[in-house]
Backbone bond lengths (Angstrom), bond angles and torsions (degrees), N, CA, C in turn:
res aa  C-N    CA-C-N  psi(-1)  N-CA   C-N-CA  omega(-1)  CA-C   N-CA-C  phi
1 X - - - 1.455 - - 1.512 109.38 -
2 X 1.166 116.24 115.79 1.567 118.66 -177.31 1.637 108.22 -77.53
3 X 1.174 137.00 123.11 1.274 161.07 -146.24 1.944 88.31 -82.66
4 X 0.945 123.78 128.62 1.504 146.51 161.88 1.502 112.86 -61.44
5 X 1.674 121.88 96.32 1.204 117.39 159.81 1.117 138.97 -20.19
6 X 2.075 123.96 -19.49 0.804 138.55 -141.35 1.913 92.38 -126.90
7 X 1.062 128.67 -12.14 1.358 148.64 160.22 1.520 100.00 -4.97
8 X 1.505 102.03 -87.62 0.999 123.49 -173.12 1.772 117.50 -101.44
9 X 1.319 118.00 98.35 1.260 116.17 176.16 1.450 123.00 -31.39
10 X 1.516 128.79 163.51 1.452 122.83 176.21 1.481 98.94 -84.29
11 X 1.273 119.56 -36.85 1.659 116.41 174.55 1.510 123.83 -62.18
12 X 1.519 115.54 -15.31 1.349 108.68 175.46 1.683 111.32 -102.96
13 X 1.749 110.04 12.57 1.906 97.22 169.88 1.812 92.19 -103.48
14 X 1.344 97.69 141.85 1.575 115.06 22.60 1.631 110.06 -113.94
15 X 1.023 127.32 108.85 1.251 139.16 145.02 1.411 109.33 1.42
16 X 1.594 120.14 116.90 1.647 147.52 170.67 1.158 121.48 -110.05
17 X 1.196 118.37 147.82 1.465 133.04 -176.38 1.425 97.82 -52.04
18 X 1.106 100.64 158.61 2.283 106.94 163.33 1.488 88.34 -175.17
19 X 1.318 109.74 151.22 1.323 134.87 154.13 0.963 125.08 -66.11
20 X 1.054 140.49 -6.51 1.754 137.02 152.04 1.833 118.56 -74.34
21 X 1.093 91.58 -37.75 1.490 93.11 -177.81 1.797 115.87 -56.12
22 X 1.478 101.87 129.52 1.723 99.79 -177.32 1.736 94.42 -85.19
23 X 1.766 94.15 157.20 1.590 104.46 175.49 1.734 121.01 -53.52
24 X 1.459 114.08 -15.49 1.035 121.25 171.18 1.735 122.17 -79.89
25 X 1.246 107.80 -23.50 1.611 130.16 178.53 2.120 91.40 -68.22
26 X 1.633 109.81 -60.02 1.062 115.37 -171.72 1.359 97.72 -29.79
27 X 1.582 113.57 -79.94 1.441 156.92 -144.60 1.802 73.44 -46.18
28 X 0.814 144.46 -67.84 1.797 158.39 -145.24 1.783 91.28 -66.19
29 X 1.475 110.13 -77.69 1.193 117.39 -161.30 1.730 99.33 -50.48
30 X 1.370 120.29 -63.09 1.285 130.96 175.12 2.012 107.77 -25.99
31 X 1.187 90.63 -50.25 1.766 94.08 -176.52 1.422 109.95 -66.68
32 X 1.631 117.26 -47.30 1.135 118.43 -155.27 2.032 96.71 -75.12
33 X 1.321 100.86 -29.95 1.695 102.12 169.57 0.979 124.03 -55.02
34 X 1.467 119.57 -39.10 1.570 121.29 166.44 1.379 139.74 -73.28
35 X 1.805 93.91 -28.81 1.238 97.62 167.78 1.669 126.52 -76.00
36 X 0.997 117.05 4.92 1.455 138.64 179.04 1.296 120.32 -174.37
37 X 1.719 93.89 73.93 1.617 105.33 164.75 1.344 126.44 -35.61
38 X 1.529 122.01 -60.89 1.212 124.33 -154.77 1.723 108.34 -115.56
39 X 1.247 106.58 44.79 1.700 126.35 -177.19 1.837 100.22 -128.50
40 X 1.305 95.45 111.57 1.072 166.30 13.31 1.777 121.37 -57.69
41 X 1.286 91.99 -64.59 1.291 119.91 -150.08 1.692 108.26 -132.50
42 X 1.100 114.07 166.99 2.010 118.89 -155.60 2.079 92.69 -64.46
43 X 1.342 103.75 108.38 1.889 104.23 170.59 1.375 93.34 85.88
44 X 1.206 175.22 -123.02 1.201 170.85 155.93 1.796 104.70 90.12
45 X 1.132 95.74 -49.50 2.055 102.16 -179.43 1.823 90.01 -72.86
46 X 1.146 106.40 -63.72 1.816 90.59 -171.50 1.149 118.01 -54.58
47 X 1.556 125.55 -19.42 1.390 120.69 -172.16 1.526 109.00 -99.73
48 X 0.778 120.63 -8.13 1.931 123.28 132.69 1.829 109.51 -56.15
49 X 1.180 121.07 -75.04 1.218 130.03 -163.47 1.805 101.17 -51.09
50 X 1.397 107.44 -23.42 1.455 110.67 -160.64 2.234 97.79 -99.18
51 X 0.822 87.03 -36.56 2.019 100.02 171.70 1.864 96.77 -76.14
52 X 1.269 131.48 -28.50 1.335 102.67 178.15 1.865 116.93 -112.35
53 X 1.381 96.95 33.79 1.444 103.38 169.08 1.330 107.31 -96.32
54 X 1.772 131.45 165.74 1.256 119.46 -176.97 1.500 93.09 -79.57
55 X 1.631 101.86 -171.54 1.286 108.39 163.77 1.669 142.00 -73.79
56 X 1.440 74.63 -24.12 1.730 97.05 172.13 1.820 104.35 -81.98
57 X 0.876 127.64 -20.98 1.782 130.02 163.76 1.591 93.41 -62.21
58 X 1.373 110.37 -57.93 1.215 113.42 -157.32 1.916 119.29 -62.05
59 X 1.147 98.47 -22.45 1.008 94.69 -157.22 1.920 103.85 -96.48
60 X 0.911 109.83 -9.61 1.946 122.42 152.61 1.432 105.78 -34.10
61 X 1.147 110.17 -52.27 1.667 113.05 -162.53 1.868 99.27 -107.48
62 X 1.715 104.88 139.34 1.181 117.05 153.13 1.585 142.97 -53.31
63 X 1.349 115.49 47.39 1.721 112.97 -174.09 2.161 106.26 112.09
64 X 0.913 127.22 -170.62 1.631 141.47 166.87 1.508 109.78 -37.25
65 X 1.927 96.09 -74.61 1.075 140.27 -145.78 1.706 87.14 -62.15
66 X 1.338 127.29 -63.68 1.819 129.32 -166.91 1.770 94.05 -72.33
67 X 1.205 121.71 -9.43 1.510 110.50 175.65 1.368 113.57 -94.28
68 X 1.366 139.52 -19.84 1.078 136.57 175.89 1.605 98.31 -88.57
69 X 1.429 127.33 -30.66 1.380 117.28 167.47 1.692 113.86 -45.38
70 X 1.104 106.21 -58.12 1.278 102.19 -178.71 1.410 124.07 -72.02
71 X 1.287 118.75 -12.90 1.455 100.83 166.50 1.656 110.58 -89.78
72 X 1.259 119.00 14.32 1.379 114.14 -171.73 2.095 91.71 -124.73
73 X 1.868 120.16 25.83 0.887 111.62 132.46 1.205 136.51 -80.09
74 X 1.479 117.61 169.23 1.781 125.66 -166.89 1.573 98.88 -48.29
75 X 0.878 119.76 -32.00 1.645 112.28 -160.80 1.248 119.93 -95.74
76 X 1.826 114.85 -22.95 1.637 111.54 147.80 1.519 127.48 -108.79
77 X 1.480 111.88 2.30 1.368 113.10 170.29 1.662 110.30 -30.42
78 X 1.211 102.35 -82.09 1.866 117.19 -170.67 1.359 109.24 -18.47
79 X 1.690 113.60 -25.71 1.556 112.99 -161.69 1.580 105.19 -91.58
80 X 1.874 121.33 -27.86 1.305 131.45 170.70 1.830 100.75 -70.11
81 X 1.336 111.06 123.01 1.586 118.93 132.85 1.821 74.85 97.06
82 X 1.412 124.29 37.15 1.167 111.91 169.35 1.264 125.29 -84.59
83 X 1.154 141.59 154.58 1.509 161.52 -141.76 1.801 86.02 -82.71
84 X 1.428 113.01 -71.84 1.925 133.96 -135.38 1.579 100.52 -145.76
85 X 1.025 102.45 132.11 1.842 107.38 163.97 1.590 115.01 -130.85
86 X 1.044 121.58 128.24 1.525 108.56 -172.09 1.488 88.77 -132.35
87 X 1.510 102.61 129.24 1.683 120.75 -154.50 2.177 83.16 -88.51
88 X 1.219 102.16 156.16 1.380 124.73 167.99 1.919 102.85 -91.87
89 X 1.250 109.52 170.12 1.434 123.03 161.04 1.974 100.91 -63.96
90 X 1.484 93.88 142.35 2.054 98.64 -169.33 1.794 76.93 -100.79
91 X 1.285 106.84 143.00 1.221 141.36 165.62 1.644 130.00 -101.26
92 X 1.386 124.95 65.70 1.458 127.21 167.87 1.670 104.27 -64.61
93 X 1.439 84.24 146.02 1.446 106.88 -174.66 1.996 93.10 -96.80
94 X 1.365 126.29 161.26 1.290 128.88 -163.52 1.589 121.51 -89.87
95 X 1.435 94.69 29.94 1.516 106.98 -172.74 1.539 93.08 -119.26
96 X 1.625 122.09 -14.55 1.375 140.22 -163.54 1.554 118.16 33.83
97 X 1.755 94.04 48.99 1.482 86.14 174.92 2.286 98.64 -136.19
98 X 0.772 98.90 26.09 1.714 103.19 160.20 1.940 94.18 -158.65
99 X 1.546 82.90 158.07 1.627 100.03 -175.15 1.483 102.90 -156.43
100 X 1.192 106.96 123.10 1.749 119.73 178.35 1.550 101.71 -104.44
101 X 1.604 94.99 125.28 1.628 91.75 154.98 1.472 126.42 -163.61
102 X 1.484 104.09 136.85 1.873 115.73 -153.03 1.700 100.93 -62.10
103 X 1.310 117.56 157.30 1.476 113.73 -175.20 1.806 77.59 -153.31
104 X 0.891 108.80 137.26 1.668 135.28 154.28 1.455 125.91 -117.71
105 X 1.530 109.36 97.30 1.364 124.14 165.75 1.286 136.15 -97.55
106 X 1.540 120.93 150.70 1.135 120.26 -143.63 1.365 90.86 -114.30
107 X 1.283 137.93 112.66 1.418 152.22 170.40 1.333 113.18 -41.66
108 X 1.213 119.22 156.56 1.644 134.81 169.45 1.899 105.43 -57.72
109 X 1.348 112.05 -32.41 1.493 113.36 -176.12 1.227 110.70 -90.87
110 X 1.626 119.23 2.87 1.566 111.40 -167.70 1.468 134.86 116.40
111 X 1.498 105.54 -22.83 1.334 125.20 -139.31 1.598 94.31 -115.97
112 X 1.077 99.34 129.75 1.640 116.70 171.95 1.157 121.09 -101.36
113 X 2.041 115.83 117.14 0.886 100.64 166.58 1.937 121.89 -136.01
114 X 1.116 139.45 -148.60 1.380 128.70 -151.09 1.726 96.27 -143.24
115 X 1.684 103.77 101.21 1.303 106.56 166.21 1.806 121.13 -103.73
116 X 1.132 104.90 170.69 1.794 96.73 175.85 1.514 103.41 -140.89
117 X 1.277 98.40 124.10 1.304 123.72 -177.23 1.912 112.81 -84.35
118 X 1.328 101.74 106.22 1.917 96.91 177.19 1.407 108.85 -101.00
119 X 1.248 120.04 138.96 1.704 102.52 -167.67 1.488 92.21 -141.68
120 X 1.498 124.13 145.30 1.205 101.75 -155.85 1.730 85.62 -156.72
121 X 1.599 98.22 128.12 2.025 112.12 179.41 1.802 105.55 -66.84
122 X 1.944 88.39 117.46 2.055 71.57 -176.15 1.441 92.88 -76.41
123 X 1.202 107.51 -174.68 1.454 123.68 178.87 1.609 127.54 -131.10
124 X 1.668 107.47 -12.05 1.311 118.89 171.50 1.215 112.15 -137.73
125 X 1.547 129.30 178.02 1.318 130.48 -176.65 1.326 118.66 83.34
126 X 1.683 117.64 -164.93 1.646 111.77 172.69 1.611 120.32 -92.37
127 X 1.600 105.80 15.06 1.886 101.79 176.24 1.794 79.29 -133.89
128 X 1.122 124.39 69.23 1.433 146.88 157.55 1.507 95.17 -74.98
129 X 1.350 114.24 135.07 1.760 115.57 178.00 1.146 116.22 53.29
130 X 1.436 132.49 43.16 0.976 153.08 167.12 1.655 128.03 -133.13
131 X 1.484 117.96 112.30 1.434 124.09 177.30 1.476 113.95 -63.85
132 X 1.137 125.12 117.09 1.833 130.56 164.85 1.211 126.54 -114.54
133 X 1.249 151.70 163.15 1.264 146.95 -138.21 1.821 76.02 -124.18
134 X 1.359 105.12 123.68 1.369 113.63 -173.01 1.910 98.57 -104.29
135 X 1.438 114.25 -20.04 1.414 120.66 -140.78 1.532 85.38 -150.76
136 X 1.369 105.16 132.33 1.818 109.53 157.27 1.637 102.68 -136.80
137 X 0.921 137.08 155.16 1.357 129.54 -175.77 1.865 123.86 -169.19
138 X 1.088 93.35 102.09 1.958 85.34 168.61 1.785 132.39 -40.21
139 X 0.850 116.61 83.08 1.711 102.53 -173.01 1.511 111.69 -68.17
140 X 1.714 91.80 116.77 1.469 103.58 170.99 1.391 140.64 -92.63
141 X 1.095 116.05 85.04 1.498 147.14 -144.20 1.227 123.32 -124.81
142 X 1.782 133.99 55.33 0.963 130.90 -179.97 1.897 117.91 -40.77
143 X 1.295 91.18 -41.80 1.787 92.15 -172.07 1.459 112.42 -89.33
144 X 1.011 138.74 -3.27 1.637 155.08 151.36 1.270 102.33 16.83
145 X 0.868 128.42 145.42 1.935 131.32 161.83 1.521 92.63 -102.42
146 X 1.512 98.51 143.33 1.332 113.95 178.94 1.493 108.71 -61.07
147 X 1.467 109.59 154.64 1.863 117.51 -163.14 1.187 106.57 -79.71
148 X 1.346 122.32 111.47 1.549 135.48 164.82 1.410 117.45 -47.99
149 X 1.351 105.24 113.49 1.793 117.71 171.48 1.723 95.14 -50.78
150 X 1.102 137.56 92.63 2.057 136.23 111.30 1.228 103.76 -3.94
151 X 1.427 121.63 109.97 1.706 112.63 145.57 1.297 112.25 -75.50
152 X 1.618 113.54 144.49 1.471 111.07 175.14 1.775 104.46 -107.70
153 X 1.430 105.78 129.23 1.383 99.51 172.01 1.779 116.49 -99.52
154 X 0.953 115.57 102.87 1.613 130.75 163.59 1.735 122.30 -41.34
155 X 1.421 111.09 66.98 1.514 132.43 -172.86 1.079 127.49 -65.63
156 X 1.240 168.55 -19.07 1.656 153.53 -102.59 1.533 89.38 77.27
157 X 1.545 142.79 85.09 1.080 120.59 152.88 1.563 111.48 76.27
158 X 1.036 127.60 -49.20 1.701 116.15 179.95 1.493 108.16 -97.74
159 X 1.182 97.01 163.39 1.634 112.98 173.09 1.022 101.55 -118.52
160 X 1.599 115.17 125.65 1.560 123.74 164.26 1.408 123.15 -127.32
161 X 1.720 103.62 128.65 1.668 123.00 175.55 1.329 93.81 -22.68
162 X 1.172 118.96 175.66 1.880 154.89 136.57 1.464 114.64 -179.21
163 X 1.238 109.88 162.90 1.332 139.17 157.79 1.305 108.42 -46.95
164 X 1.362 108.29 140.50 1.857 119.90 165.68 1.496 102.60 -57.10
165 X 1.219 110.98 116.62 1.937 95.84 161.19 1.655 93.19 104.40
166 X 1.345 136.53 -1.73 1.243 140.42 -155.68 1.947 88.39 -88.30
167 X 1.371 120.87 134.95 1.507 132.29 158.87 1.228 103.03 -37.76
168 X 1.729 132.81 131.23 1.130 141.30 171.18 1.711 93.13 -56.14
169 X 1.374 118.39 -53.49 1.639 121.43 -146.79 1.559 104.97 -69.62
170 X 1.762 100.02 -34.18 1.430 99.33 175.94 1.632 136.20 -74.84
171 X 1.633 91.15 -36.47 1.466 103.00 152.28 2.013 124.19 -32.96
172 X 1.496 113.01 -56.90 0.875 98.80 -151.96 1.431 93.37 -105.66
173 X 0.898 117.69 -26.59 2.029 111.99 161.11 1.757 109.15 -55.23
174 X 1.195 130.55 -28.65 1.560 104.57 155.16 0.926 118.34 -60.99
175 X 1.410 148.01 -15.35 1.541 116.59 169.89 1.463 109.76 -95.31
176 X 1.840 101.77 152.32 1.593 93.55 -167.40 1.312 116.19 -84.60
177 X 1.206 117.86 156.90 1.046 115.02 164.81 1.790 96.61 106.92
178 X 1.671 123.62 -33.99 1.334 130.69 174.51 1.542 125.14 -55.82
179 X 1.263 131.06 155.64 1.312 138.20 151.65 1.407 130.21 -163.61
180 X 1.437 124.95 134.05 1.735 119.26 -178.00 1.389 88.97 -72.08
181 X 1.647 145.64 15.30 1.607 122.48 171.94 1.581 115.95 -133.25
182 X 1.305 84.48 148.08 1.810 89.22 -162.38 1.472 100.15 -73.17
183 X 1.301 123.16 162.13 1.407 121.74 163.63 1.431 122.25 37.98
184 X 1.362 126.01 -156.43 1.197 134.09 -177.79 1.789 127.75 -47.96
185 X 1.671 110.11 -5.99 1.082 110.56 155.34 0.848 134.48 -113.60
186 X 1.513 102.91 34.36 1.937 103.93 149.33 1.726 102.23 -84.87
187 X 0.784 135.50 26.40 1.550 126.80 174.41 1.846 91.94 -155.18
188 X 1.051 134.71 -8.50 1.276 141.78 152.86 1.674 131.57 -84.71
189 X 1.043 133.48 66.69 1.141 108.51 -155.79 1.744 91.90 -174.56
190 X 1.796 105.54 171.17 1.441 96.44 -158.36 1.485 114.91 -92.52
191 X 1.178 119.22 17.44 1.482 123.92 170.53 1.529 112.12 100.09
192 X 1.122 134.97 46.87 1.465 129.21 -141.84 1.874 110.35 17.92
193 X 0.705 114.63 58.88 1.945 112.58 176.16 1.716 94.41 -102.77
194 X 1.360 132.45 -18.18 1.169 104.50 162.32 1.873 111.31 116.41
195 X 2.001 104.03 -13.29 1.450 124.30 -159.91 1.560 88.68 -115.19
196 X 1.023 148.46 83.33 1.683 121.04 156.86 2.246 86.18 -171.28
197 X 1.237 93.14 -41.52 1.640 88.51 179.83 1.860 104.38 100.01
198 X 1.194 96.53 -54.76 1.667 109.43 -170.85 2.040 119.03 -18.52
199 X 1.591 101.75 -24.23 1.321 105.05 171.74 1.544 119.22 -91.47
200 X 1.073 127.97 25.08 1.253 134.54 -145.29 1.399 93.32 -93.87
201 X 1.110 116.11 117.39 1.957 123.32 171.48 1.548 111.16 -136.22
202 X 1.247 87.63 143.86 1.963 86.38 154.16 1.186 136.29 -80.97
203 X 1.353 105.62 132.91 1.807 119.91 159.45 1.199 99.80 -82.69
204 X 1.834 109.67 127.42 1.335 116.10 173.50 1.486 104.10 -98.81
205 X 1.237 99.28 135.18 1.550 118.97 169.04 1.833 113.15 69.89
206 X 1.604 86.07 21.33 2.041 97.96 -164.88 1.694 89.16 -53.50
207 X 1.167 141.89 -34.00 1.573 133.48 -172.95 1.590 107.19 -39.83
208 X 1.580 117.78 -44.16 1.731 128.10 -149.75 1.200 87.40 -62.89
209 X 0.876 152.23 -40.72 1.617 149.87 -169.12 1.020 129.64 -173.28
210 X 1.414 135.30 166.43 1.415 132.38 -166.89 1.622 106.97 -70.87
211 X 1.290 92.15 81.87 1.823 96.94 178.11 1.200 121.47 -90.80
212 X 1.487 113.58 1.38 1.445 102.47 -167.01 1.500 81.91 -173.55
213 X 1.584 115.34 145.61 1.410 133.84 158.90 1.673 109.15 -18.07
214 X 1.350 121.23 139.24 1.272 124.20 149.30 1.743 134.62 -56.61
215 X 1.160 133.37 122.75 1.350 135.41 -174.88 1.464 96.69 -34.77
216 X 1.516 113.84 150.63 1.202 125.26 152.59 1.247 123.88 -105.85
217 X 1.438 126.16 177.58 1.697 114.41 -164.40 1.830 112.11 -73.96
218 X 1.231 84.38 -33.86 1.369 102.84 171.03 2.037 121.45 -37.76
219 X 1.641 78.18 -80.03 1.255 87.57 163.51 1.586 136.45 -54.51
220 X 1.478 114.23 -22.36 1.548 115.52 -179.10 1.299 78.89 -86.96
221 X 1.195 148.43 -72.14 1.991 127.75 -143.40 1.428 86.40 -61.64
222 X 1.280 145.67 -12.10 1.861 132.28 -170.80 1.582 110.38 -74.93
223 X 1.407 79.07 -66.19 1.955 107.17 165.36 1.709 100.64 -41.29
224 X 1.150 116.19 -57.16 1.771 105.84 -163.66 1.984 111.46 -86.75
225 X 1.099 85.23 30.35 1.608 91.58 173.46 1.626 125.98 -114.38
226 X 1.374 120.49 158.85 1.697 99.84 169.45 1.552 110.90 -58.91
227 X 1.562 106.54 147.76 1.634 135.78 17.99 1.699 86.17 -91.80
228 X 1.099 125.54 -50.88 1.677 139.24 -157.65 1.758 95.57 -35.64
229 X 1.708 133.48 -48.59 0.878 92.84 -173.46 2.091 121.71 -83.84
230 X 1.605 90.90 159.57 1.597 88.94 -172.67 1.613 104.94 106.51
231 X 1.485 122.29 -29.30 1.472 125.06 -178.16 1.363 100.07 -38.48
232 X 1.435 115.41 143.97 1.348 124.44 138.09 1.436 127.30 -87.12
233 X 1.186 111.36 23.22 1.359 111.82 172.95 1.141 117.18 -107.05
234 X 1.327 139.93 120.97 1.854 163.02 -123.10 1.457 102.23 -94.73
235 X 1.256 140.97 162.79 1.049 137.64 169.76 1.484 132.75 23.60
236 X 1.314 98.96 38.79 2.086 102.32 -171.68 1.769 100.34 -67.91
237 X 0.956 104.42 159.86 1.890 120.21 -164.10 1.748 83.18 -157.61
238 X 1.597 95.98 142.56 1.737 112.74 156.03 1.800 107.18 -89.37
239 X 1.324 98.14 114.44 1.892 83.48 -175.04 1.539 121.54 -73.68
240 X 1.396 104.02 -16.30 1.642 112.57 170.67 1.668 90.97 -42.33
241 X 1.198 123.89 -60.26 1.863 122.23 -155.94 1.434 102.89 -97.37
242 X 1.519 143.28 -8.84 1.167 138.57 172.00 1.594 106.74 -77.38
243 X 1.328 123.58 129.15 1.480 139.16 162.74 1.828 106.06 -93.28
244 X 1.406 115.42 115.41 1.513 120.33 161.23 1.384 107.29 -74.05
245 X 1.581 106.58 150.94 1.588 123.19 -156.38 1.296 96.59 -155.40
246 X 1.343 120.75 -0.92 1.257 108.97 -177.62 1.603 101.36 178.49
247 X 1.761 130.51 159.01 1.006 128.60 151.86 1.707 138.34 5.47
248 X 1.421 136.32 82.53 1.222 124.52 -176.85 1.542 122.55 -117.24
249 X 1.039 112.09 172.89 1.546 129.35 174.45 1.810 105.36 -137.23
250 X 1.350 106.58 102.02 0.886 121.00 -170.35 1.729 117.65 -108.65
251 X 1.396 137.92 120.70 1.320 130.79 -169.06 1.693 108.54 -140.20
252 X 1.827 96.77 138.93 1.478 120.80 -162.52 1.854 98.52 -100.15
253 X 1.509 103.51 90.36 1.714 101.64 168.51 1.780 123.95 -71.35
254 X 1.179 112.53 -169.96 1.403 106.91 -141.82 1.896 71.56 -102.90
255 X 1.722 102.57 -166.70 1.529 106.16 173.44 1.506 89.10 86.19
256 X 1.504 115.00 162.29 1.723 146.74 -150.53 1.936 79.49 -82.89
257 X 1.171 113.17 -61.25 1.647 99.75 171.66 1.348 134.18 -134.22
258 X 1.588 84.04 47.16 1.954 93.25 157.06 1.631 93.67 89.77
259 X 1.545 115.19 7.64 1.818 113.02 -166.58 2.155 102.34 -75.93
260 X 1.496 114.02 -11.11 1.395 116.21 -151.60 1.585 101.63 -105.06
261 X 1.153 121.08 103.61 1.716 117.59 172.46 1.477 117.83 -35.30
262 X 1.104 124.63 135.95 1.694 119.10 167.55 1.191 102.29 -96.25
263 X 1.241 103.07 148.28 1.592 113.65 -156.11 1.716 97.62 -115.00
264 X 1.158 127.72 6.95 1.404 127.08 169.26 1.155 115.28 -131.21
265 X 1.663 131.21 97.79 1.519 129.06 -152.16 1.684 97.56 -104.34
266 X 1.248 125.13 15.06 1.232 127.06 -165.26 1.771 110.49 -64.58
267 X 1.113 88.10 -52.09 2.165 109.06 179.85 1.492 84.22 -54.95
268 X 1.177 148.14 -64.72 1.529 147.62 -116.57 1.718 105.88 -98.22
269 X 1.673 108.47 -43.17 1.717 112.11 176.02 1.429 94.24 -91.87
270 X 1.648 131.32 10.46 1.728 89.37 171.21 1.775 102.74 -76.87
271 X 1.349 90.32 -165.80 1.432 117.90 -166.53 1.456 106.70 -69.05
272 X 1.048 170.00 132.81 1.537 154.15 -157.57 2.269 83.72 -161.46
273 X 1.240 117.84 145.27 1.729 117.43 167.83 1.996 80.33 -128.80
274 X 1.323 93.80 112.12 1.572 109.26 143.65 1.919 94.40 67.87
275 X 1.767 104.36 20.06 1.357 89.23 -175.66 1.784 127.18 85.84
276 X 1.350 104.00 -15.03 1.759 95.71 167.77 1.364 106.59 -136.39
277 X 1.405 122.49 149.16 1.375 121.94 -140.52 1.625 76.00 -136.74
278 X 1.689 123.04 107.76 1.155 168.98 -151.35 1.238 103.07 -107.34
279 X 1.357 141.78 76.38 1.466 130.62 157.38 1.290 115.74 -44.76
280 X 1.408 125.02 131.25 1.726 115.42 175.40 1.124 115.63 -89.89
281 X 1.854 109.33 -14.71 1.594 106.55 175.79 1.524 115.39 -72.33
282 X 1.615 98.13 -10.81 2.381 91.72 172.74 1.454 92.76 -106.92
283 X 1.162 135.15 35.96 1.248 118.22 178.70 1.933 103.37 -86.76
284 X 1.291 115.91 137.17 1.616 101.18 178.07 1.559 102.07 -126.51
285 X 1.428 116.92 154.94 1.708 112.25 -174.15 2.104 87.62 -107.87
């Protein structure tokens, strides 16, 4: 998925640490800094890139000025003023306080190459509860397997990695706090077996391409039953039985299982990065 120029506003670089931001939000801002150093304004992308390193990154280099030197050596150039970045699956370790994750960008000349992002929760000081890119690194990998397209599924506001072929339901129940079921049947409900409906969401625009597994029979007699039949809501799928295959935008309607259109989509198309919506005016370095 090639990262949106538009990611990161020109009014929010240079980009500051905060404690809300997930290590994957970092991983974003960090890219979008490189990919346009001097947008807004002359150094502006590095001085994002340079506020979300830890301190211990930071402190390798003498001041701004010796840190943008070094990313404009041979070995991280490719990653400044790049064309495309297509993020890997983010990897927390089970202490959930470092997270690695591969990004392959596509250079101004064409050329693709394979960085790894280490991002790591400080724990003391004044960016306490805060993720920073502790690690940036070229992977040197002549024999490499070419970089696996990540589908991103588009949740409540976040986007989350998976696997090709990965369970819609499981996908989005790893993140906490997530669920395809409203209310009391997220802990009510038939176990993904495929009988209860309660996970029932839309795939938006699932027609454009094979974005997602084909219905099973199962699932169409589920779908064509009360409340679901008669819905006005477009493309409903049970995600227990839907497999992602590709890129989605996925949305949780109102009703016992998601069968009732919401009639005010305003909250849903704003702008959301990774799901938390970051004022830059409380942002503090």
């Amino acid at each position: 998925m090639t990262e949106p120029l538009e990611m990161v506003p020109p009014k929010a670089r240079p980009a500051k640490p905060h404690t809300g931001a997930s290590p994957e939000y970092v991983v974003r801002m960090v890219l979008e800094g490189l990919r346009e150093p001097d947008v807004p304004n002359d150094a502006e992308g590095y001085r994002t890139v340079y506020n979300l390193v830890t301190p211990d990154y930071r402190a390798e280099f003498d001041g701004l000025e010796e840190f943008i030197l070094h990313l404009q050596t041979p070995f991280m150039s490719m990653v400044v003023d790049h064309e495309a970045a297509e993020r890997g699956v983010l990897e927390v370790n089970d202490e959930v306080t470092e997270a690695v994750q591969q990004v392959c960008v596509t250079a101004d000349d064409g050329e693709q190459y394979r960085y790894e992002f280490t991002v790591r929760k400080v724990t003391t000081g004044r960016f306490a509860g805060c993720w920073l890119v502790d690690e940036l690194t070229l992977v040197m990998d002549d024999d490499r397997p070419g970089f696996e397209h990540y589908p991103t599924v588009e949740y409540e506001g976040q986007e989350i990695k998976c696997q090709p072929g990965d369970n819609l339901r499981d996908v989005i129940r790893k993140v906490e706090g997530l669920s395809p079921h409203n209310g009391r049947a997220d802990s009510l409900n038939c176990g993904a077996s495929g009988l209860c409906g309660t996970c029932a969401v839309e795939v938006v625009d699932a027609a454009e391409s094979e974005r997602v597994s084909e219905p099973t029979t199962g699932e169409r007699r589920r779908l064509g039953l009360p409340p679901f039949r008669g819905s006005d809501v477009p493309d409903l799928r049970l995600a227990c039985r839907t497999e992602v295959h590709d890129d989605l935008r996925v949305r949780k309607h109102d009703g016992k299982m998601g069968q009732t259109k919401v009639e005010a989509d305003e909250h849903w198309v704003a702008e959301f990065f990774d799901g938390e919506v970051v004022p830059v005016e409380e942002q503090t370095v």
